[in-house]
C-alpha positions in Angstrom: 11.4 82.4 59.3 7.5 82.7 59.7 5.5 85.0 58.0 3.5 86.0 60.9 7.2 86.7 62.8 8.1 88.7 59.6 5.1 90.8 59.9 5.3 91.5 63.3 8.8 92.7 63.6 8.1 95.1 60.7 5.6 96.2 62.4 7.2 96.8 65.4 10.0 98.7 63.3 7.2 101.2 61.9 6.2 101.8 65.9 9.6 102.8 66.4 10.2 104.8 63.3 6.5 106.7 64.5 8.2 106.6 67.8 11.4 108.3 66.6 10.1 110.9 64.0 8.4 112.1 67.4 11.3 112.4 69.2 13.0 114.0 66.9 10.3 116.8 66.5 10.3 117.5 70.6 13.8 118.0 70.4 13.6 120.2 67.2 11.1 122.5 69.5 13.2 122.2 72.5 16.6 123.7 70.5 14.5 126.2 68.5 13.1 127.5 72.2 16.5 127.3 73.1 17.5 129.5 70.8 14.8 131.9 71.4 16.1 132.4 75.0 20.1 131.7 74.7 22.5 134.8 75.0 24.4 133.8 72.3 21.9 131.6 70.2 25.2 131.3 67.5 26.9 128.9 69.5 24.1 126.2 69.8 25.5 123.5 67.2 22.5 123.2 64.4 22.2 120.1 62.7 24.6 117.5 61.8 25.6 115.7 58.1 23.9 112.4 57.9 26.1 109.6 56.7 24.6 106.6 54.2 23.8 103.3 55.5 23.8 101.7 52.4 20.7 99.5 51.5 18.4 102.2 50.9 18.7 105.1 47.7 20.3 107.8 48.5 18.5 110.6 46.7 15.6 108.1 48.9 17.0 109.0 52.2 18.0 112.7 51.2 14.1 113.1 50.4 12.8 111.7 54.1 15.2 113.8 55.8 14.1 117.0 53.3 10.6 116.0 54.3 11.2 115.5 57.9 12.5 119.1 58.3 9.9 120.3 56.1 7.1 119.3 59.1 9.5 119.8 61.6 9.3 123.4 60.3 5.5 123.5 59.9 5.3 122.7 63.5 7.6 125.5 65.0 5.3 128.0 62.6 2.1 127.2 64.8 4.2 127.9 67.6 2.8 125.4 70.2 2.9 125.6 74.1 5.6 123.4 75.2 4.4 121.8 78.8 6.9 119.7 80.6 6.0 116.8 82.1 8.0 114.3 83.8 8.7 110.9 82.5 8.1 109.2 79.1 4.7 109.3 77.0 2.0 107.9 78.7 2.8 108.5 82.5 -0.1 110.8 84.4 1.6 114.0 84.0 1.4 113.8 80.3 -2.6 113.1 80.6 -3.1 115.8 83.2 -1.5 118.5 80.7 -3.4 117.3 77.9 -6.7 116.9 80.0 -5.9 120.9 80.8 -4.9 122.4 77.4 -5.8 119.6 74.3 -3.9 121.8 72.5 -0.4 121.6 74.5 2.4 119.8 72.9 3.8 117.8 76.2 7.7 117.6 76.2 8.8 114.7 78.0 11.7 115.9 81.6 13.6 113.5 83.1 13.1 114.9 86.4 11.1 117.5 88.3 14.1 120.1 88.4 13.7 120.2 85.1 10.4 121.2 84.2 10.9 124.0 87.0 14.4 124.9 85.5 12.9 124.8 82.1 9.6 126.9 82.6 11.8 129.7 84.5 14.5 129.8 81.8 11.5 130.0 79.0 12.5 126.7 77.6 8.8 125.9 78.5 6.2 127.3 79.0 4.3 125.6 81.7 5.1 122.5 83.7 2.6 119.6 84.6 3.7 118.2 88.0 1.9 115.9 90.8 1.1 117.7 94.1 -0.7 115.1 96.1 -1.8 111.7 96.2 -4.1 110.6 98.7 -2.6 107.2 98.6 0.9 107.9 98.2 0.6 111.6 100.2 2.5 115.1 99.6 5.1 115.0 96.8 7.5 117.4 98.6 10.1 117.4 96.1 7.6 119.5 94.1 6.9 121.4 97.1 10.7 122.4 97.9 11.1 123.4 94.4 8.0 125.6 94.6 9.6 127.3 97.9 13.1 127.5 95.8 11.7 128.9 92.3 10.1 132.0 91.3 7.2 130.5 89.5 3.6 130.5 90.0 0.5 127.9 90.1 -1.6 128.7 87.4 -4.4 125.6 87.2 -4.6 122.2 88.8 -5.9 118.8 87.3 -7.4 115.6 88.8 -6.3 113.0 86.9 -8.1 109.0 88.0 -5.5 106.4 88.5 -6.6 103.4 86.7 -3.1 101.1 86.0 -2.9 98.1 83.9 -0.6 95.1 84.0 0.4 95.5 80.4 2.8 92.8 78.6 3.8 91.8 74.9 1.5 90.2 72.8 0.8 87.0 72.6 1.9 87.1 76.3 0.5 83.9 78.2 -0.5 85.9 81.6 1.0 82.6 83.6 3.9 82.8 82.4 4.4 86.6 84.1 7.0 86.0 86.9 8.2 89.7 87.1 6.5 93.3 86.7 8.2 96.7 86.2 7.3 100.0 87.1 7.9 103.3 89.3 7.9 102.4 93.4 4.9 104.3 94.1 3.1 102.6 91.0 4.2 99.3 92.0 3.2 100.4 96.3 -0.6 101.5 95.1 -0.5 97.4 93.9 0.8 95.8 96.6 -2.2 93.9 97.2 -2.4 92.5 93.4 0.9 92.0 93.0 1.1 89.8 96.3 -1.7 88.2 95.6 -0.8 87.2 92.2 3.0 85.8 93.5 4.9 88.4 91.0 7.9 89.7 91.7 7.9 93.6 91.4 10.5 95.3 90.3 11.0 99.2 90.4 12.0 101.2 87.3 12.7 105.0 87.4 9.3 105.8 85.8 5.7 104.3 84.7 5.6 105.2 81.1 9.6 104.3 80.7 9.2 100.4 82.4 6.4 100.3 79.7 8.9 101.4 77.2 11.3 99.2 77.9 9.3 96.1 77.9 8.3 97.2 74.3 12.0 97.7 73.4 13.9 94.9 75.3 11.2 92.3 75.4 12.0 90.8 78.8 11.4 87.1 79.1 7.9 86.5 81.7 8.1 90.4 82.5 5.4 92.7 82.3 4.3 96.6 82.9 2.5 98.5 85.6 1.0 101.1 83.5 -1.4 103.8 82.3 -3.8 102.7 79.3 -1.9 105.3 77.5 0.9 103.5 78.3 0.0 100.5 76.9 -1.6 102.1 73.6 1.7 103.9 73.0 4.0 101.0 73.1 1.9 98.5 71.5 1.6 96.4 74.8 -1.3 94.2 75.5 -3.6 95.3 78.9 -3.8 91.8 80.7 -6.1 93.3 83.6 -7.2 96.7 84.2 -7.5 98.6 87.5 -4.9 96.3 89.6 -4.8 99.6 91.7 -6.0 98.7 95.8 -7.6 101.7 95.6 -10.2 101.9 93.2 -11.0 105.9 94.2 -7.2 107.0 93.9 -6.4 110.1 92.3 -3.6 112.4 91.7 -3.8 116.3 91.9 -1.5 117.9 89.5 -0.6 121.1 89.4 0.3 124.0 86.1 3.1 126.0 86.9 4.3 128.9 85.1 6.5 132.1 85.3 3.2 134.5 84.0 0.1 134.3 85.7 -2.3 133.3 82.7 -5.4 135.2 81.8 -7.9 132.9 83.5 -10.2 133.5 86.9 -9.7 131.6 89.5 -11.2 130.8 93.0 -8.6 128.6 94.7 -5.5 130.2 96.0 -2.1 128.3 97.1 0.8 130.0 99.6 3.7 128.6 101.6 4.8 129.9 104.6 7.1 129.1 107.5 5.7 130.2 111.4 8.1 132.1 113.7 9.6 129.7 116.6 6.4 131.0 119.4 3.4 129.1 121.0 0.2 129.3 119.0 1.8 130.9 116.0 0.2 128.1 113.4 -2.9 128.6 114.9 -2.8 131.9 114.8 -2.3 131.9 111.4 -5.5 129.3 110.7 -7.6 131.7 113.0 -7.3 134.4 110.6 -8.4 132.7 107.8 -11.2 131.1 109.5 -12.0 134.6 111.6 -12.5 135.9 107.6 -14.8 132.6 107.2 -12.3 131.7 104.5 -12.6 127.5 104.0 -9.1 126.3 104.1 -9.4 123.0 101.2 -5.7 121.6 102.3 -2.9 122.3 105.0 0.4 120.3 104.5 3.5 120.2 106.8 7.3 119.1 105.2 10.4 119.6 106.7 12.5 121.6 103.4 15.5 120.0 102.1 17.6 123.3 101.7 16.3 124.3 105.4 15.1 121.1 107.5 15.1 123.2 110.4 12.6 125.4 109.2 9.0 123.3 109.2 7.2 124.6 105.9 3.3 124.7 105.5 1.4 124.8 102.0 -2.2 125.9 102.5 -4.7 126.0 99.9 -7.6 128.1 100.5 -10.8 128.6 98.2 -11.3 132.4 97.2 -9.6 134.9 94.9 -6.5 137.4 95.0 -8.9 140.1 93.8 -11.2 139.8 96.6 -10.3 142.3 99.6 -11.3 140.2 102.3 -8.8 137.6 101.2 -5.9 140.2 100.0 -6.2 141.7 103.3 -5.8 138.2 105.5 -2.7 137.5 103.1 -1.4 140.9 104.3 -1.7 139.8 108.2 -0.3 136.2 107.3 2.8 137.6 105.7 3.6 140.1 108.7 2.9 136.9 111.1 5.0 134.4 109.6 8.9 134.4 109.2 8.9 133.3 105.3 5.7 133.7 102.6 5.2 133.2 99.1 2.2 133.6 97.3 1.7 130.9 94.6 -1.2 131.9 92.5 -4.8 132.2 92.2 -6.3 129.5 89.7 -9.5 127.3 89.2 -10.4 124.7 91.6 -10.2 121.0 89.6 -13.2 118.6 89.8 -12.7 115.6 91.5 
């Protein structure tokens, strides 16, 4: 075998060893938070009795696992702030949490429900999801579960989109047939993706189609992906910023069951109008009768109640001042459902 093939698949082993000591160190913080929180915290299985493989020293393999558990247990004794984000490492939601907190450890949902379920169980204690993308619209999967869950919006984030067509590498780029990645990744590069006769093929999330490529090596396949992406999984950027839209965005939102000790002067609250003429504009009249600037207004049809049109209106102000407490008050008499989401500080774009 060649040396330089030799090299390179030991160096993708100590990738995945990085990879997996990682892992393993999320999960050690999501049990021990578990625990904190579980009724019974006695009947969460704790570790289990690692078998030999058999090349390696024992007393060799005994010593990485004693020093694994040794960091693992350094890391629980700073105590970090778990923020959930969803998909692998490297999708947007991961960059929005770190871009608002350097200092939160992100933990890696498979899906929204999750982060939600997680923050309001205390498993986490914020969640990083995407509100909005001017591209790609209202996520209202995040907005039904804001309706269905008694958590609050404590901070939003503007992350740029800027994706890559990442590959293996040592890829030749024209030998790329097929591209992987999430639908609304691959939709905001339609235009590249026609233009460039590849076939794209969607994968359940950004940062995971980038992970697989790593793992599975698919023959002339490539990723649709952050620059994070490709830094994590040691993939090779072939061009940058295949996006149509150069000035695309997406809003992200920090949810959490505690409101956190920071000002804000953006305020977010769903509401649902009585069946009557004039009873949305009624409602916009008030804010604009208190000359409050309304920054967003979105209409969705909720999944538990499609019957029931739901509005989320984002308004720029504070909670604490009386002008805006006391047009809240007249919006919840007016309206047949209301929920006040937070106060928080408004995100650059």
């Amino acid at each position: 075998m060649d040396l330089n093939i030799l090299k390179k698949k030991i160096d993708q082993l100590d990738f995945n060893l990085e990879k997996l000591l990682n892992d393993r160190m999320e999960l050690s913080l999501r049990l021990s938070r578990m625990k904190q929180n579980a009724d019974n915290p006695d009947s969460i299985p704790g570790g289990e009795t690692h078998k030999w493989l058999g090349l390696p020293d024992r007393d060799f393999v005994a010593g990485i696992h004693k020093q694994i558990e040794t960091e693992t247990q350094k890391l629980k004794s700073t105590n970090p702030i778990l923020a959930g984000f969803q998909g692998e490492h490297g999708a947007y939601g991961e960059l929005a949490a770190r871009t608002f907190n350097p200092d939160y450890a992100p933990i890696p949902c498979v899906e929204f429900v999750e982060i939600f379920d997680g923050v309001a169980a205390g498993y986490l204690d914020v969640g990083v999801v995407p509100s909005e993308n001017p591209v790609e619209g209202t996520v209202t999967h995040v907005n039904d579960l804001l309706v269905e869950r008694d958590l609050r919006i404590v901070g939003e984030i503007n992350v740029p989109i800027s994706h890559c067509l990442a590959a293996l590498p040592d890829t030749d780029y024209r030998e790329i047939r097929t591209v992987y990645s999430n639908p609304q990744t691959l939709a905001q590069c339609r235009g590249f993706l026609a233009r460039n006769r590849l076939e794209a093929r969607p994968y359940y999330d950004m940062a995971g189609a980038a992970r697989m490529v790593s793992e599975t090596k698919p023959v002339s396949a490539a990723a649709v992906a952050s620059h994070l992406c490709a830094s994590l999984y040691n993939l090779e950027i072939i061009k940058e910023n295949i996006q149509d839209h150069q000035a695309n965005y997406t809003r992200f939102v920090v949810i959490s069951k505690e409101k956190l000790d920071l000002e804000g002067n953006k305020c977010s609250i769903i509401f649902s109008v009585k069946h009557q003429p004039g009873a949305l504009s009624s409602v916009v009249g008030e804010f604009a009768g208190a000359g409050i600037n309304i920054a967003r207004i979105e209409s969705w049809e909720p999944r538990n109640n499609p019957r029931q049109r739901s509005f989320l209106l984002e308004f720029q102000g504070s909670d604490k001042d009386p002008a805006i407490t006391s047009v809240l008050e007249k919006t919840a008499e007016m309206v047949s459902f209301y929920k006040f989401l937070g106060c928080y500080m408004e995100a650059p774009l």
